[in-house]
N, C-alpha and C positions, 0 to 999 in steps of 0.2 A: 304537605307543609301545614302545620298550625296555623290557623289563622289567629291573630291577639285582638280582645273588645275592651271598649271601651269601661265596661265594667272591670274587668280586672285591673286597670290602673287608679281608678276610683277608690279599688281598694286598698292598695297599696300605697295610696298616698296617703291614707285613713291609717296605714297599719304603723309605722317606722321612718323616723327621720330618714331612714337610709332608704327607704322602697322611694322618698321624692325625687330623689337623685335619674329613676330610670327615665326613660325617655316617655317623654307624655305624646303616646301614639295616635293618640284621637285625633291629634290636629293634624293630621297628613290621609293622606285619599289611600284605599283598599291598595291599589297597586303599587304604590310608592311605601305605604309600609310593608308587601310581601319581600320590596327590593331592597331594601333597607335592613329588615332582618334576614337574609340571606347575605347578605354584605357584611355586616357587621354584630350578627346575633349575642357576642355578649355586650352590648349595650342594653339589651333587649328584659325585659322582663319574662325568669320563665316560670312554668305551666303553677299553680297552684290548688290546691286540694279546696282549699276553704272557698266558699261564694261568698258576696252579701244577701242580706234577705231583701234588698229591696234594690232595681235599677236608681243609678245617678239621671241627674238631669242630663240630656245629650246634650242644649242647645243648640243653638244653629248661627251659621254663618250669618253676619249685619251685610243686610246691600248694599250695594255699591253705591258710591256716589255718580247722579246719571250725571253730573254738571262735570266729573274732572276729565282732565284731557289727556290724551294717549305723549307719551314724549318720548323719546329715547335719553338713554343717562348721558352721554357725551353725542353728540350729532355732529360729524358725520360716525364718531367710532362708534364700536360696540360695547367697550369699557374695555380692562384689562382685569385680567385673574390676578390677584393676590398670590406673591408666593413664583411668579411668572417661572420655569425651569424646572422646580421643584416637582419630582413624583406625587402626586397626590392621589394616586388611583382613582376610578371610575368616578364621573360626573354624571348627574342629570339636566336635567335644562326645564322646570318647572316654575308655576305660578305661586309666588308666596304671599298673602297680605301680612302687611307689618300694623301696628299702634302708628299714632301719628309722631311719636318721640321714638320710632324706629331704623331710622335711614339709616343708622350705623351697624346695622346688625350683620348685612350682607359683608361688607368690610373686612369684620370683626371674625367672620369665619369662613376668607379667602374665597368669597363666593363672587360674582360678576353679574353685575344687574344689565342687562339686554334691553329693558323698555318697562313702561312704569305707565301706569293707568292710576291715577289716585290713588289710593295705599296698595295698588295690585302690583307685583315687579314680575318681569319675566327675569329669572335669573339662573344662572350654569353655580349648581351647586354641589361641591364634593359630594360623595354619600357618605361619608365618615364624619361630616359634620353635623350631621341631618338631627340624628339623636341630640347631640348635643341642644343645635338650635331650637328642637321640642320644648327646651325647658326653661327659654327664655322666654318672659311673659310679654315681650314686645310682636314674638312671631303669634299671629293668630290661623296660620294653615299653609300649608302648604302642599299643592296639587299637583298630579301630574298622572297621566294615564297613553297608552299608545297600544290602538288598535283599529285602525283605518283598514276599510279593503275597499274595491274598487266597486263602484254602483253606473257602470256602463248602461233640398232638392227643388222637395216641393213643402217644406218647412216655411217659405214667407208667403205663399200662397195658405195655407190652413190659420198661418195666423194673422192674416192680413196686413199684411208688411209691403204687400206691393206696392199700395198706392200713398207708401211712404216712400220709396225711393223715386218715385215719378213725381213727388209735391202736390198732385192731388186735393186741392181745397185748403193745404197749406202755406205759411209763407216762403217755403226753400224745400229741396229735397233732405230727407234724411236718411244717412247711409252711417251713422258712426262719429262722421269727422269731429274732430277735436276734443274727444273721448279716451280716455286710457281703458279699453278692455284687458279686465287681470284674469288669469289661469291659474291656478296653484292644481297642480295633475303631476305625473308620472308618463315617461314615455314621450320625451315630445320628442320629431323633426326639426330642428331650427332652420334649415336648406328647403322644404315644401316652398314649390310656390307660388301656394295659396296663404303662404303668410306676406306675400308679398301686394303690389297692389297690382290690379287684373291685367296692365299692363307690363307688369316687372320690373317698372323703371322705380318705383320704391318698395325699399324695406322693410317693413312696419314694424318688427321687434325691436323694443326701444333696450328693454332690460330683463336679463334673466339672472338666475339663485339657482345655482343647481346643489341643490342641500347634500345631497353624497357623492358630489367630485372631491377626487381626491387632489386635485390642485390647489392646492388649498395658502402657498406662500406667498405671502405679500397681502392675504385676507385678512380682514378684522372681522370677518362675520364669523358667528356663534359656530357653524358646520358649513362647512363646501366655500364656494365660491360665488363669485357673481361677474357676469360680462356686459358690460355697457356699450359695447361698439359695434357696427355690422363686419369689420373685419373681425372680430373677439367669437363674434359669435357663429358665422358663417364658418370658420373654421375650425372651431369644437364641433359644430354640426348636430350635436344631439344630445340631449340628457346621458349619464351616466349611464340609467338603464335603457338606453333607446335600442339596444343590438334588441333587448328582450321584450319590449314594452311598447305598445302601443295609444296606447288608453287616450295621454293627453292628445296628439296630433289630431284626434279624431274628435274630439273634445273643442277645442281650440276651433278647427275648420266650420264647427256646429256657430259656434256664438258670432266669429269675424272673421272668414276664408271667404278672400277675392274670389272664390272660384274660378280663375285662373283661366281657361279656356272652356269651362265646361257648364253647365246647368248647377252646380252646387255648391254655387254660393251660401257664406254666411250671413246671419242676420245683421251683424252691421259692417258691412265690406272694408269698410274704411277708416275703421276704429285703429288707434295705436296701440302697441300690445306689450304686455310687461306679464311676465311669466316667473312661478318657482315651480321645482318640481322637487317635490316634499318624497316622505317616505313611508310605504306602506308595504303591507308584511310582504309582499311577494318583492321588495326589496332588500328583504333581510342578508342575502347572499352578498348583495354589497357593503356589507357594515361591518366594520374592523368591531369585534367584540368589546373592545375599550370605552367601545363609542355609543353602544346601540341604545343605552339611556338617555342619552341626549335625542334622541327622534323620539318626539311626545305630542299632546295637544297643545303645548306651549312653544313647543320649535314650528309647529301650522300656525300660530297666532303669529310670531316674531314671520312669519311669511306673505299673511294679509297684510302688516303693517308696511312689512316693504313697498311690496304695489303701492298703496295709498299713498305711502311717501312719497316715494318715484311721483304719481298724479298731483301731487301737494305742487312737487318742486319745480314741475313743467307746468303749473298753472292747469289744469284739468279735472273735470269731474271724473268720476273711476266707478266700475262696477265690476267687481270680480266674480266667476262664476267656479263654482267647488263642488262636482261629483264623485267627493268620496265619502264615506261617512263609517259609523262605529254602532254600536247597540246602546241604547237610551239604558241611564243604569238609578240605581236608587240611590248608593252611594256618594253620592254629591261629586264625582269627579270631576264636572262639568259646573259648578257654579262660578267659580273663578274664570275656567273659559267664558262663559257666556258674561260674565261682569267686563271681562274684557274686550270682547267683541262686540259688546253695546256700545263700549266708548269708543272703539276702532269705527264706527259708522254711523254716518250723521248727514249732513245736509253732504250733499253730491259724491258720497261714500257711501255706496249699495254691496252687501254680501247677498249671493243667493246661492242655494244648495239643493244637492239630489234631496229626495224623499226617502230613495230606499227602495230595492227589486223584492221585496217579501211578500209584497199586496198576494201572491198565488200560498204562500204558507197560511198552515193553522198554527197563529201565535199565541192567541190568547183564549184562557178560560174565567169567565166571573161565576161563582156564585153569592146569588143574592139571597140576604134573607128570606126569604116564604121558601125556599128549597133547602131538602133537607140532605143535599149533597152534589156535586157536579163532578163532570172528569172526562178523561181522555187518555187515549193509548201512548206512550213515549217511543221512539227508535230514533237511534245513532249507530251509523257505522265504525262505531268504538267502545272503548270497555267503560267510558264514564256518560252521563248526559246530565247536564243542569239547568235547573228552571229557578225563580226567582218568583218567591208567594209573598204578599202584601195585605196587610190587615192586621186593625183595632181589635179585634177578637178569641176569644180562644178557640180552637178548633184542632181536627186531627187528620194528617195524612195518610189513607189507605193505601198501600203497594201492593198490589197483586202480581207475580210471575207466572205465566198460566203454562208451567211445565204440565207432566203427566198427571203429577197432582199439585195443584195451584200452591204455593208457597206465599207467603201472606202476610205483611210487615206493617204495623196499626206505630207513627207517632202521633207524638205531642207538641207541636213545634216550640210553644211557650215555656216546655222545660230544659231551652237550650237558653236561657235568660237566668238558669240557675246554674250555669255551669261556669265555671271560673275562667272558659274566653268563651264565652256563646255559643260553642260547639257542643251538639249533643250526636253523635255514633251510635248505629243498631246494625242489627245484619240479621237476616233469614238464612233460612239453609243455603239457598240459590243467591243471593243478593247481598249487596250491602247500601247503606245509607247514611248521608251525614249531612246535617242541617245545623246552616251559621244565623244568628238571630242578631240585627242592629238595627238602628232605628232609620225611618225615612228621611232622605236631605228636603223632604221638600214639609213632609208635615211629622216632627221629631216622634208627637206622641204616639203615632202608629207604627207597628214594628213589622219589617220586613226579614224573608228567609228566605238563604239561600240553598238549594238542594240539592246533595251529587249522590247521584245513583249511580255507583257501581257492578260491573256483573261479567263475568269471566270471560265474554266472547260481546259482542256487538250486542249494545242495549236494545232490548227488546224486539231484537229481528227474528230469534228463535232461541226462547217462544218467546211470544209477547208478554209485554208488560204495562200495565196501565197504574195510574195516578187517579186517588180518587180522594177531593179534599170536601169532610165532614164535620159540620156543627149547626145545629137548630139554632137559628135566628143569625147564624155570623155572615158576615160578608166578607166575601175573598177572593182577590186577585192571583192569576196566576199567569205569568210569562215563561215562553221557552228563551233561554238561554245561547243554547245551540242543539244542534240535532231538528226532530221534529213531533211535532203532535201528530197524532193519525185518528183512525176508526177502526176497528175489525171486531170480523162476527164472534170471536170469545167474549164480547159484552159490548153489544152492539146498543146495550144504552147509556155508555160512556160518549156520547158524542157533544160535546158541550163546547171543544174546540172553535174559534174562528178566525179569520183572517187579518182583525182590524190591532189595532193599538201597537203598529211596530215603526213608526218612523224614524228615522237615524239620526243622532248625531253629528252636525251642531245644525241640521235642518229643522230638527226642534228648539231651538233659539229662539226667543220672542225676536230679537233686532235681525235674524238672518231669513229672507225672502226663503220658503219650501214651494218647492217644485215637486209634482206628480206627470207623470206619463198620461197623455191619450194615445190611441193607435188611429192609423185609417191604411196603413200598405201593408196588406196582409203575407205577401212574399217579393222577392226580383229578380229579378232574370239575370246571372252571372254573366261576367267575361265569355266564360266557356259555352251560354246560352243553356246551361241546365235553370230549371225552376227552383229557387232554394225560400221555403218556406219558413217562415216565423210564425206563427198562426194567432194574433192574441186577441184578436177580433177587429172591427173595421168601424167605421162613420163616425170618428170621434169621441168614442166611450173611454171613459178608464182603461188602461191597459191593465191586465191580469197580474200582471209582476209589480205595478206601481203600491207602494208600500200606503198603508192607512195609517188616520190619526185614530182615535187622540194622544195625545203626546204621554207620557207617565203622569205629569200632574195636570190633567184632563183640558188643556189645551185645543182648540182646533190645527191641525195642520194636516194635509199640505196646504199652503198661501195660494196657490194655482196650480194650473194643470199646462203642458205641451207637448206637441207630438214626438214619440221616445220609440217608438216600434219603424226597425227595416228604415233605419237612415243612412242615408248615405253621405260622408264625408272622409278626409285627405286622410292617408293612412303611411306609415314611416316606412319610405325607403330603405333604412337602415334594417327595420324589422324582417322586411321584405328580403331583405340579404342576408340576412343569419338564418330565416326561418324558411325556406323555399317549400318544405312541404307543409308549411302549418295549416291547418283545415281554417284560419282567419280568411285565407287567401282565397278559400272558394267562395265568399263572397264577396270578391272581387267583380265592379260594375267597367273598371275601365282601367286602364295601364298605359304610362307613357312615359316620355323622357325629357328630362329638363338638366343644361348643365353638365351632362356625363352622366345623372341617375337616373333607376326606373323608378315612377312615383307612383301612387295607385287609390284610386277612389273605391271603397268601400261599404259595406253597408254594416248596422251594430245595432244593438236597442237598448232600451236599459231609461232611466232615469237620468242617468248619465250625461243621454242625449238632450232631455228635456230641460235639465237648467241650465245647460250653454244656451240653449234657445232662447229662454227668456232671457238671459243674462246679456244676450246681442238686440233684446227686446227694449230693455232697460237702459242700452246704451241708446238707443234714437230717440229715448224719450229725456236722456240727460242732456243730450245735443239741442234738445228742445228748450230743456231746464236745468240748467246745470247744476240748482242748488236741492234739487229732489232731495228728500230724505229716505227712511225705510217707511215711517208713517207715511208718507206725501207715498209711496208707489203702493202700499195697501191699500190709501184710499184710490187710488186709481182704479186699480184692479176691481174693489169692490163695486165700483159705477160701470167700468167695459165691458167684466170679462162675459163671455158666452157661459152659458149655461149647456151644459152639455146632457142634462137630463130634465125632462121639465117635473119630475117626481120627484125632485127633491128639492128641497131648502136649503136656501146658499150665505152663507158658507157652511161646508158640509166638511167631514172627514175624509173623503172619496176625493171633492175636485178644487176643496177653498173655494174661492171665490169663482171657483170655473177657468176655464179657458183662455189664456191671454190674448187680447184683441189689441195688434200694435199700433194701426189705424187708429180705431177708437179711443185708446189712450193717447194719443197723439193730440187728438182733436181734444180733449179734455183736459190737457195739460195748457193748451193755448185757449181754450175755449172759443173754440172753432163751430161752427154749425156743421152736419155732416151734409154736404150737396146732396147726396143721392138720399137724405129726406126732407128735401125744399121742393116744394111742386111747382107748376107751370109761373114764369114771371108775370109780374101788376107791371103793365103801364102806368107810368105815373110823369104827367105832365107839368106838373108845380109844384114838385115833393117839399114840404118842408118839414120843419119840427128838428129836434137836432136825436139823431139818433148814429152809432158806428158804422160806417159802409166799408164794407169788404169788396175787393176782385173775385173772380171765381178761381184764384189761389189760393185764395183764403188772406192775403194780405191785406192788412187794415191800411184803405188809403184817403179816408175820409171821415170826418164828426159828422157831416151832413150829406144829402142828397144835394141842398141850395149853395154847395161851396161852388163858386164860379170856376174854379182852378177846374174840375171833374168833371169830363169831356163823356159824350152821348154815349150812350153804351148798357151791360147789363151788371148788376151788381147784387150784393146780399146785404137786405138793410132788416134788425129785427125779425132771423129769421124766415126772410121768403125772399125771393130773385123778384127782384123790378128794374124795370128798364127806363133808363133817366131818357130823356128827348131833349131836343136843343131847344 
């Protein structure tokens, strides 16, 4: 499929009253216009012979305003479609900003606005209008992209959590309460009863969105349904995909599972819980084709927003935690998400997200000017593989296929900016190649290129094929795509490959908390008492799989680091029942029954596991403070966390700020002294001076030592234990 650039409508608006009429595709994201000219291609402007000789201006999206507030357009409804009965063929459910004299526009072309963030609107919009609405100068973009996959004990012990639930130097214990812990995952359990409280006499599922049930009458939500009751919910019992899916239950148990009768517990036991379970591609099988554009990055936003409501409307501060993510892209797909998820979280509205399992891939290649070339081997087990080059300079891609005699394909990427869509096509004997040129969302003047290598059989498995990009003095970026970078001895000085620059989506969010993996349980001992090994290494380091910053526009992230390797939490009975011979099941740590079901404790790793952790981290310290922000827990983290290498400088790409320490964020959210570094107590007979006295709860029960009320005993005044006398 033709991809269409920006320059070709530049020109045809230059060229004939009639060419203003097509659809001005620039303002819609790479993916929404692939969908959009397959839907409706003669709206579309097609291919032309002539170029201009010079690029238009791209510009770039205006930021958002951080002051507007998140609303829905009718509250409690969702709105109504224009046209309500009427056929209108396929929908999407994307982000549009409007002009400020725009409100009418949605209206105007039977679209449905969902939720509104300052001129941002989530809205369900025909694809038949979409062209049209390009050419009204009130729409300034419209976004929409969907490619989620899933980024998958002794957890409050590593991160010092214990002597939060004991009160410990504090004024109360904290376990959760009066918290809405959010989940937006795939695969949940609703019946586990480790969503329940350790005694089973409460429920703790307050609300769930199961975005692809297809129950859907009597809803006014955008896709699926929603159940508010514990009869409602007990009795659906599990997400749509729960027969197949296991992801969230395991998820879910990590951040706030009573652990039930067993040693694994979550970080905040006793949080209340509000759940969607959204759609990612290994739920494709469930999605009536009619529909599948509506599951985007804006049907996950219209799904934070829920939670936060739901937390708004029960009076509660909310943290939700998000372990899936997409590939960081240059195409701006993601601005309008991220403008909107800045306003969706605020003071006692915490988003945190996976990092990303790639940290063990070779993602990226730089070369820097003083080199006069860099590179790396390419394989995919497929006939295509795409990488994504970036850079202000001119420069040329070397392909070498190292058949019996090497075949040898020399571009130019800058003369794909002469072609009349950006697309410039070559091919070797063995090969072909085809490289798309548009400019970067985040700095317009540098131009980015997208590369597909084609090749008759699996890209560069046999024989290999290596990527080698050449120019004196240029500086150039190179990301994989999908597939992999390698090394092999046919040019064993193409090794330029490394691991770092792949963090996922929307974990790269300035407003959304990133999470990375540490390890320390190197394997566990199954059910069956086999040894089943994970190997990623041990004593708190980086986990091998935990994805690196810097983000695309050179960013620090991940925000911190948790342990993600050989965890063990609540795994779906339902799963349990459909899948009896899944090889999940061998790591199975324990099996039992509750209710009539068999339920099962589990072990997984991933990322996955580490931002439920903190996300149950984040909830004892909103119990602390309910009005935290995202700023207010960075700066936490940057005065707690552990340091988990002392060779590096923190914050780094590897661990953010280090290691979350839930104890010590605790005590520095109250400002709290830590007992266990006050040494031996001062007697002190005639204490005066007015200074705060603390118990050794840490509660403040005194201005002075000389308050008469404050009976003999030991206390924390000014940082050190002294003992008042009568």
């Amino acid at each position: 499929m033709n991809r269409v650039s920006l320059l070709l409508f530049y020109m045809l608006l230059l060229v004939s009253p009639a060419s203003a009429q097509q659809a001005q595709m620039g303002k819609l994201s790479s993916w929404l216009r692939q969908i959009v000219r397959k839907a409706a291609p003669s709206n579309l402007p097609q291919r032309r012979e002539a170029a201009p000789l010079n690029p238009p201006n791209w510009g770039e999206v205006a930021a958002p305003d951080s002051a507007a507030e998140v609303t829905s357009k009718a509250s409690p409804s969702w709105g109504r479609l224009e046209g309500a009965g009427e056929s209108r063929g396929p929908a999407v459910i994307a982000f549009i900003r409007l002009t400020a004299d725009g409100d009418e526009v949605l209206a105007e072309h039977g679209c449905r606005s969902l939720a509104r963030s300052g001129d941002i609107h989530i809205a369900e919009i025909p694809l038949s209008e979409i062209p049209q609405m390009t050419l009204d100068r009130r729409v300034l973009r419209i976004e929409a992209s969907r490619s989620n996959r899933l980024l998958t004990d002794s957890m409050a012990i590593h991160l010092n959590a214990t002597q939060a639930y004991t009160g410990k130097g504090l004024p109360s214990i904290y376990t959760g309460r009066g918290v809405v812990m959010g989940s937006m995952d795939v695969g949940f359990d609703l019946t586990h009863p480790n969503f329940y409280s350790r005694d089973t006499t409460t429920y703790r599922i307050r609300r769930f969105w199961d975005q692809i049930s297809q129950d859907t009458i009597g809803s006014d939500l955008p896709v699926g349904r929603d159940f508010t009751t514990r009869e409602e919910l007990l009795a659906v019992g599990h997400s749509r995909d729960g027969l197949d899916l296991t992801h969230g239950t395991h998820t879910l148990g990590i951040s706030c599972g009573s652990g039930y009768d067993s040693p694994y517990r979550g970080m905040a036991p006793e949080a209340d819980i509000c759940l969607v379970a959204n759609a990612v591609s290994e739920d494709l099988p469930y999605i009536d084709s009619a529909d599948v554009y509506k599951y985007t990055f804006a049907t996950d936003a219209l799904g934070f927003k829920y939670i936060f409501d739901y937390a708004e409307q029960v009076g509660k501060p909310c943290v939700i935690s998000f372990s899936e993510g997409s590939q960081q892209d240059f195409y701006g797909y993601d601005q309008l998400y991220y403008a909107l998820l800045s306003n969706l979280t605020g003071p006692g509205r915490i988003l945190v997200a996976a990092a990303g399992n790639d940290g063990h891939n070779l993602n990226y290649v730089h070369k820097t000017t003083d080199r006069r070339s860099a590179g790396t081997f390419m394989r995919r087990s497929a006939k295509t593989m795409d990488v994504v080059i970036k850079s202000a300079d001119d420069f040329l891609i070397r392909l070498v296929n190292y058949d019996s005699t090497p075949d040898t394909l020399l571009l130019r990427p800058r003369l794909a900016l002469q072609q009349p869509d950006s697309l410039l096509s070559d091919s070797a004997a063995t090969f072909a190649a085809e490289v798309y040129a548009y400019p970067s969302s985040y700095i317009p003047e540098e131009t980015c290129y997208d590369l597909t290598v084609s090749c008759p059989s699996k890209v560069g498995v046999s024989p290999r094929l290596s990527i080698e990009l050449v120019g004196d003095g240029a500086d150039i970026e190179m990301w994989r795509v999908n597939g992999h970078f390698d090394t092999f001895e046919e040019n064993p000085r193409l090794s330029d490959a490394i691991t770092a620059h792949y963090i996922h989506s929307p974990s790269t969010a300035p407003s959304v908390i990133s999470v990375g993996a540490t390890t320390y349980r190197d394997h566990i001992v199954s059910l069956a008492g086999d040894t089943m090994t994970y190997w990623m290494g041990t004593g708190g380091r980086r986990a091998d799989f935990s994805s690196m910053g810097p983000t695309f526009d050179g960013r620090i992230k991940p925000d911190c680091v948790a342990p993600g390797n050989n965890i063990i939490s609540s795994y779906s009975s339902f799963f349990r029942e459909t899948h009896p011979d899944s090889n999940d099941l061998l790591w199975d740590v324990g099996v039992f029954d509750f209710n009539g079901r068999t339920y099962s404790w589990t072990s997984n790793s991933g990322t996955s596991s580490s931002a439920p952790a903190v996300g149950g981290a984040i909830a004892l310290w909103l119990q602390a403070c309910p009005t935290l922000s995202p700023a207010d827990v960075l700066g936490v983290l940057q005065r707690t966390c552990r340091h988990p290498s002392a060779a590096l400088d923190y914050p780094n790409n590897e661990y953010g700020y280090g290691e979350i320490d839930v104890y010590a964020g605790l005590l520095d959210i109250l400002g709290l002294p830590n007992l266990d570094d006050i040494g031996e107590p001062v007697s002190v007979s005639a204490p005066a001076g007015a200074a705060a006295v603390y118990n050794l709860q840490g509660q403040r029960v005194a201005d002075s030592l000389s308050d008469a009320s404050l009976p003999a005993g030991l206390y924390i005044r000014q940082g050190h234990k002294v003992v008042k006398k009568k």
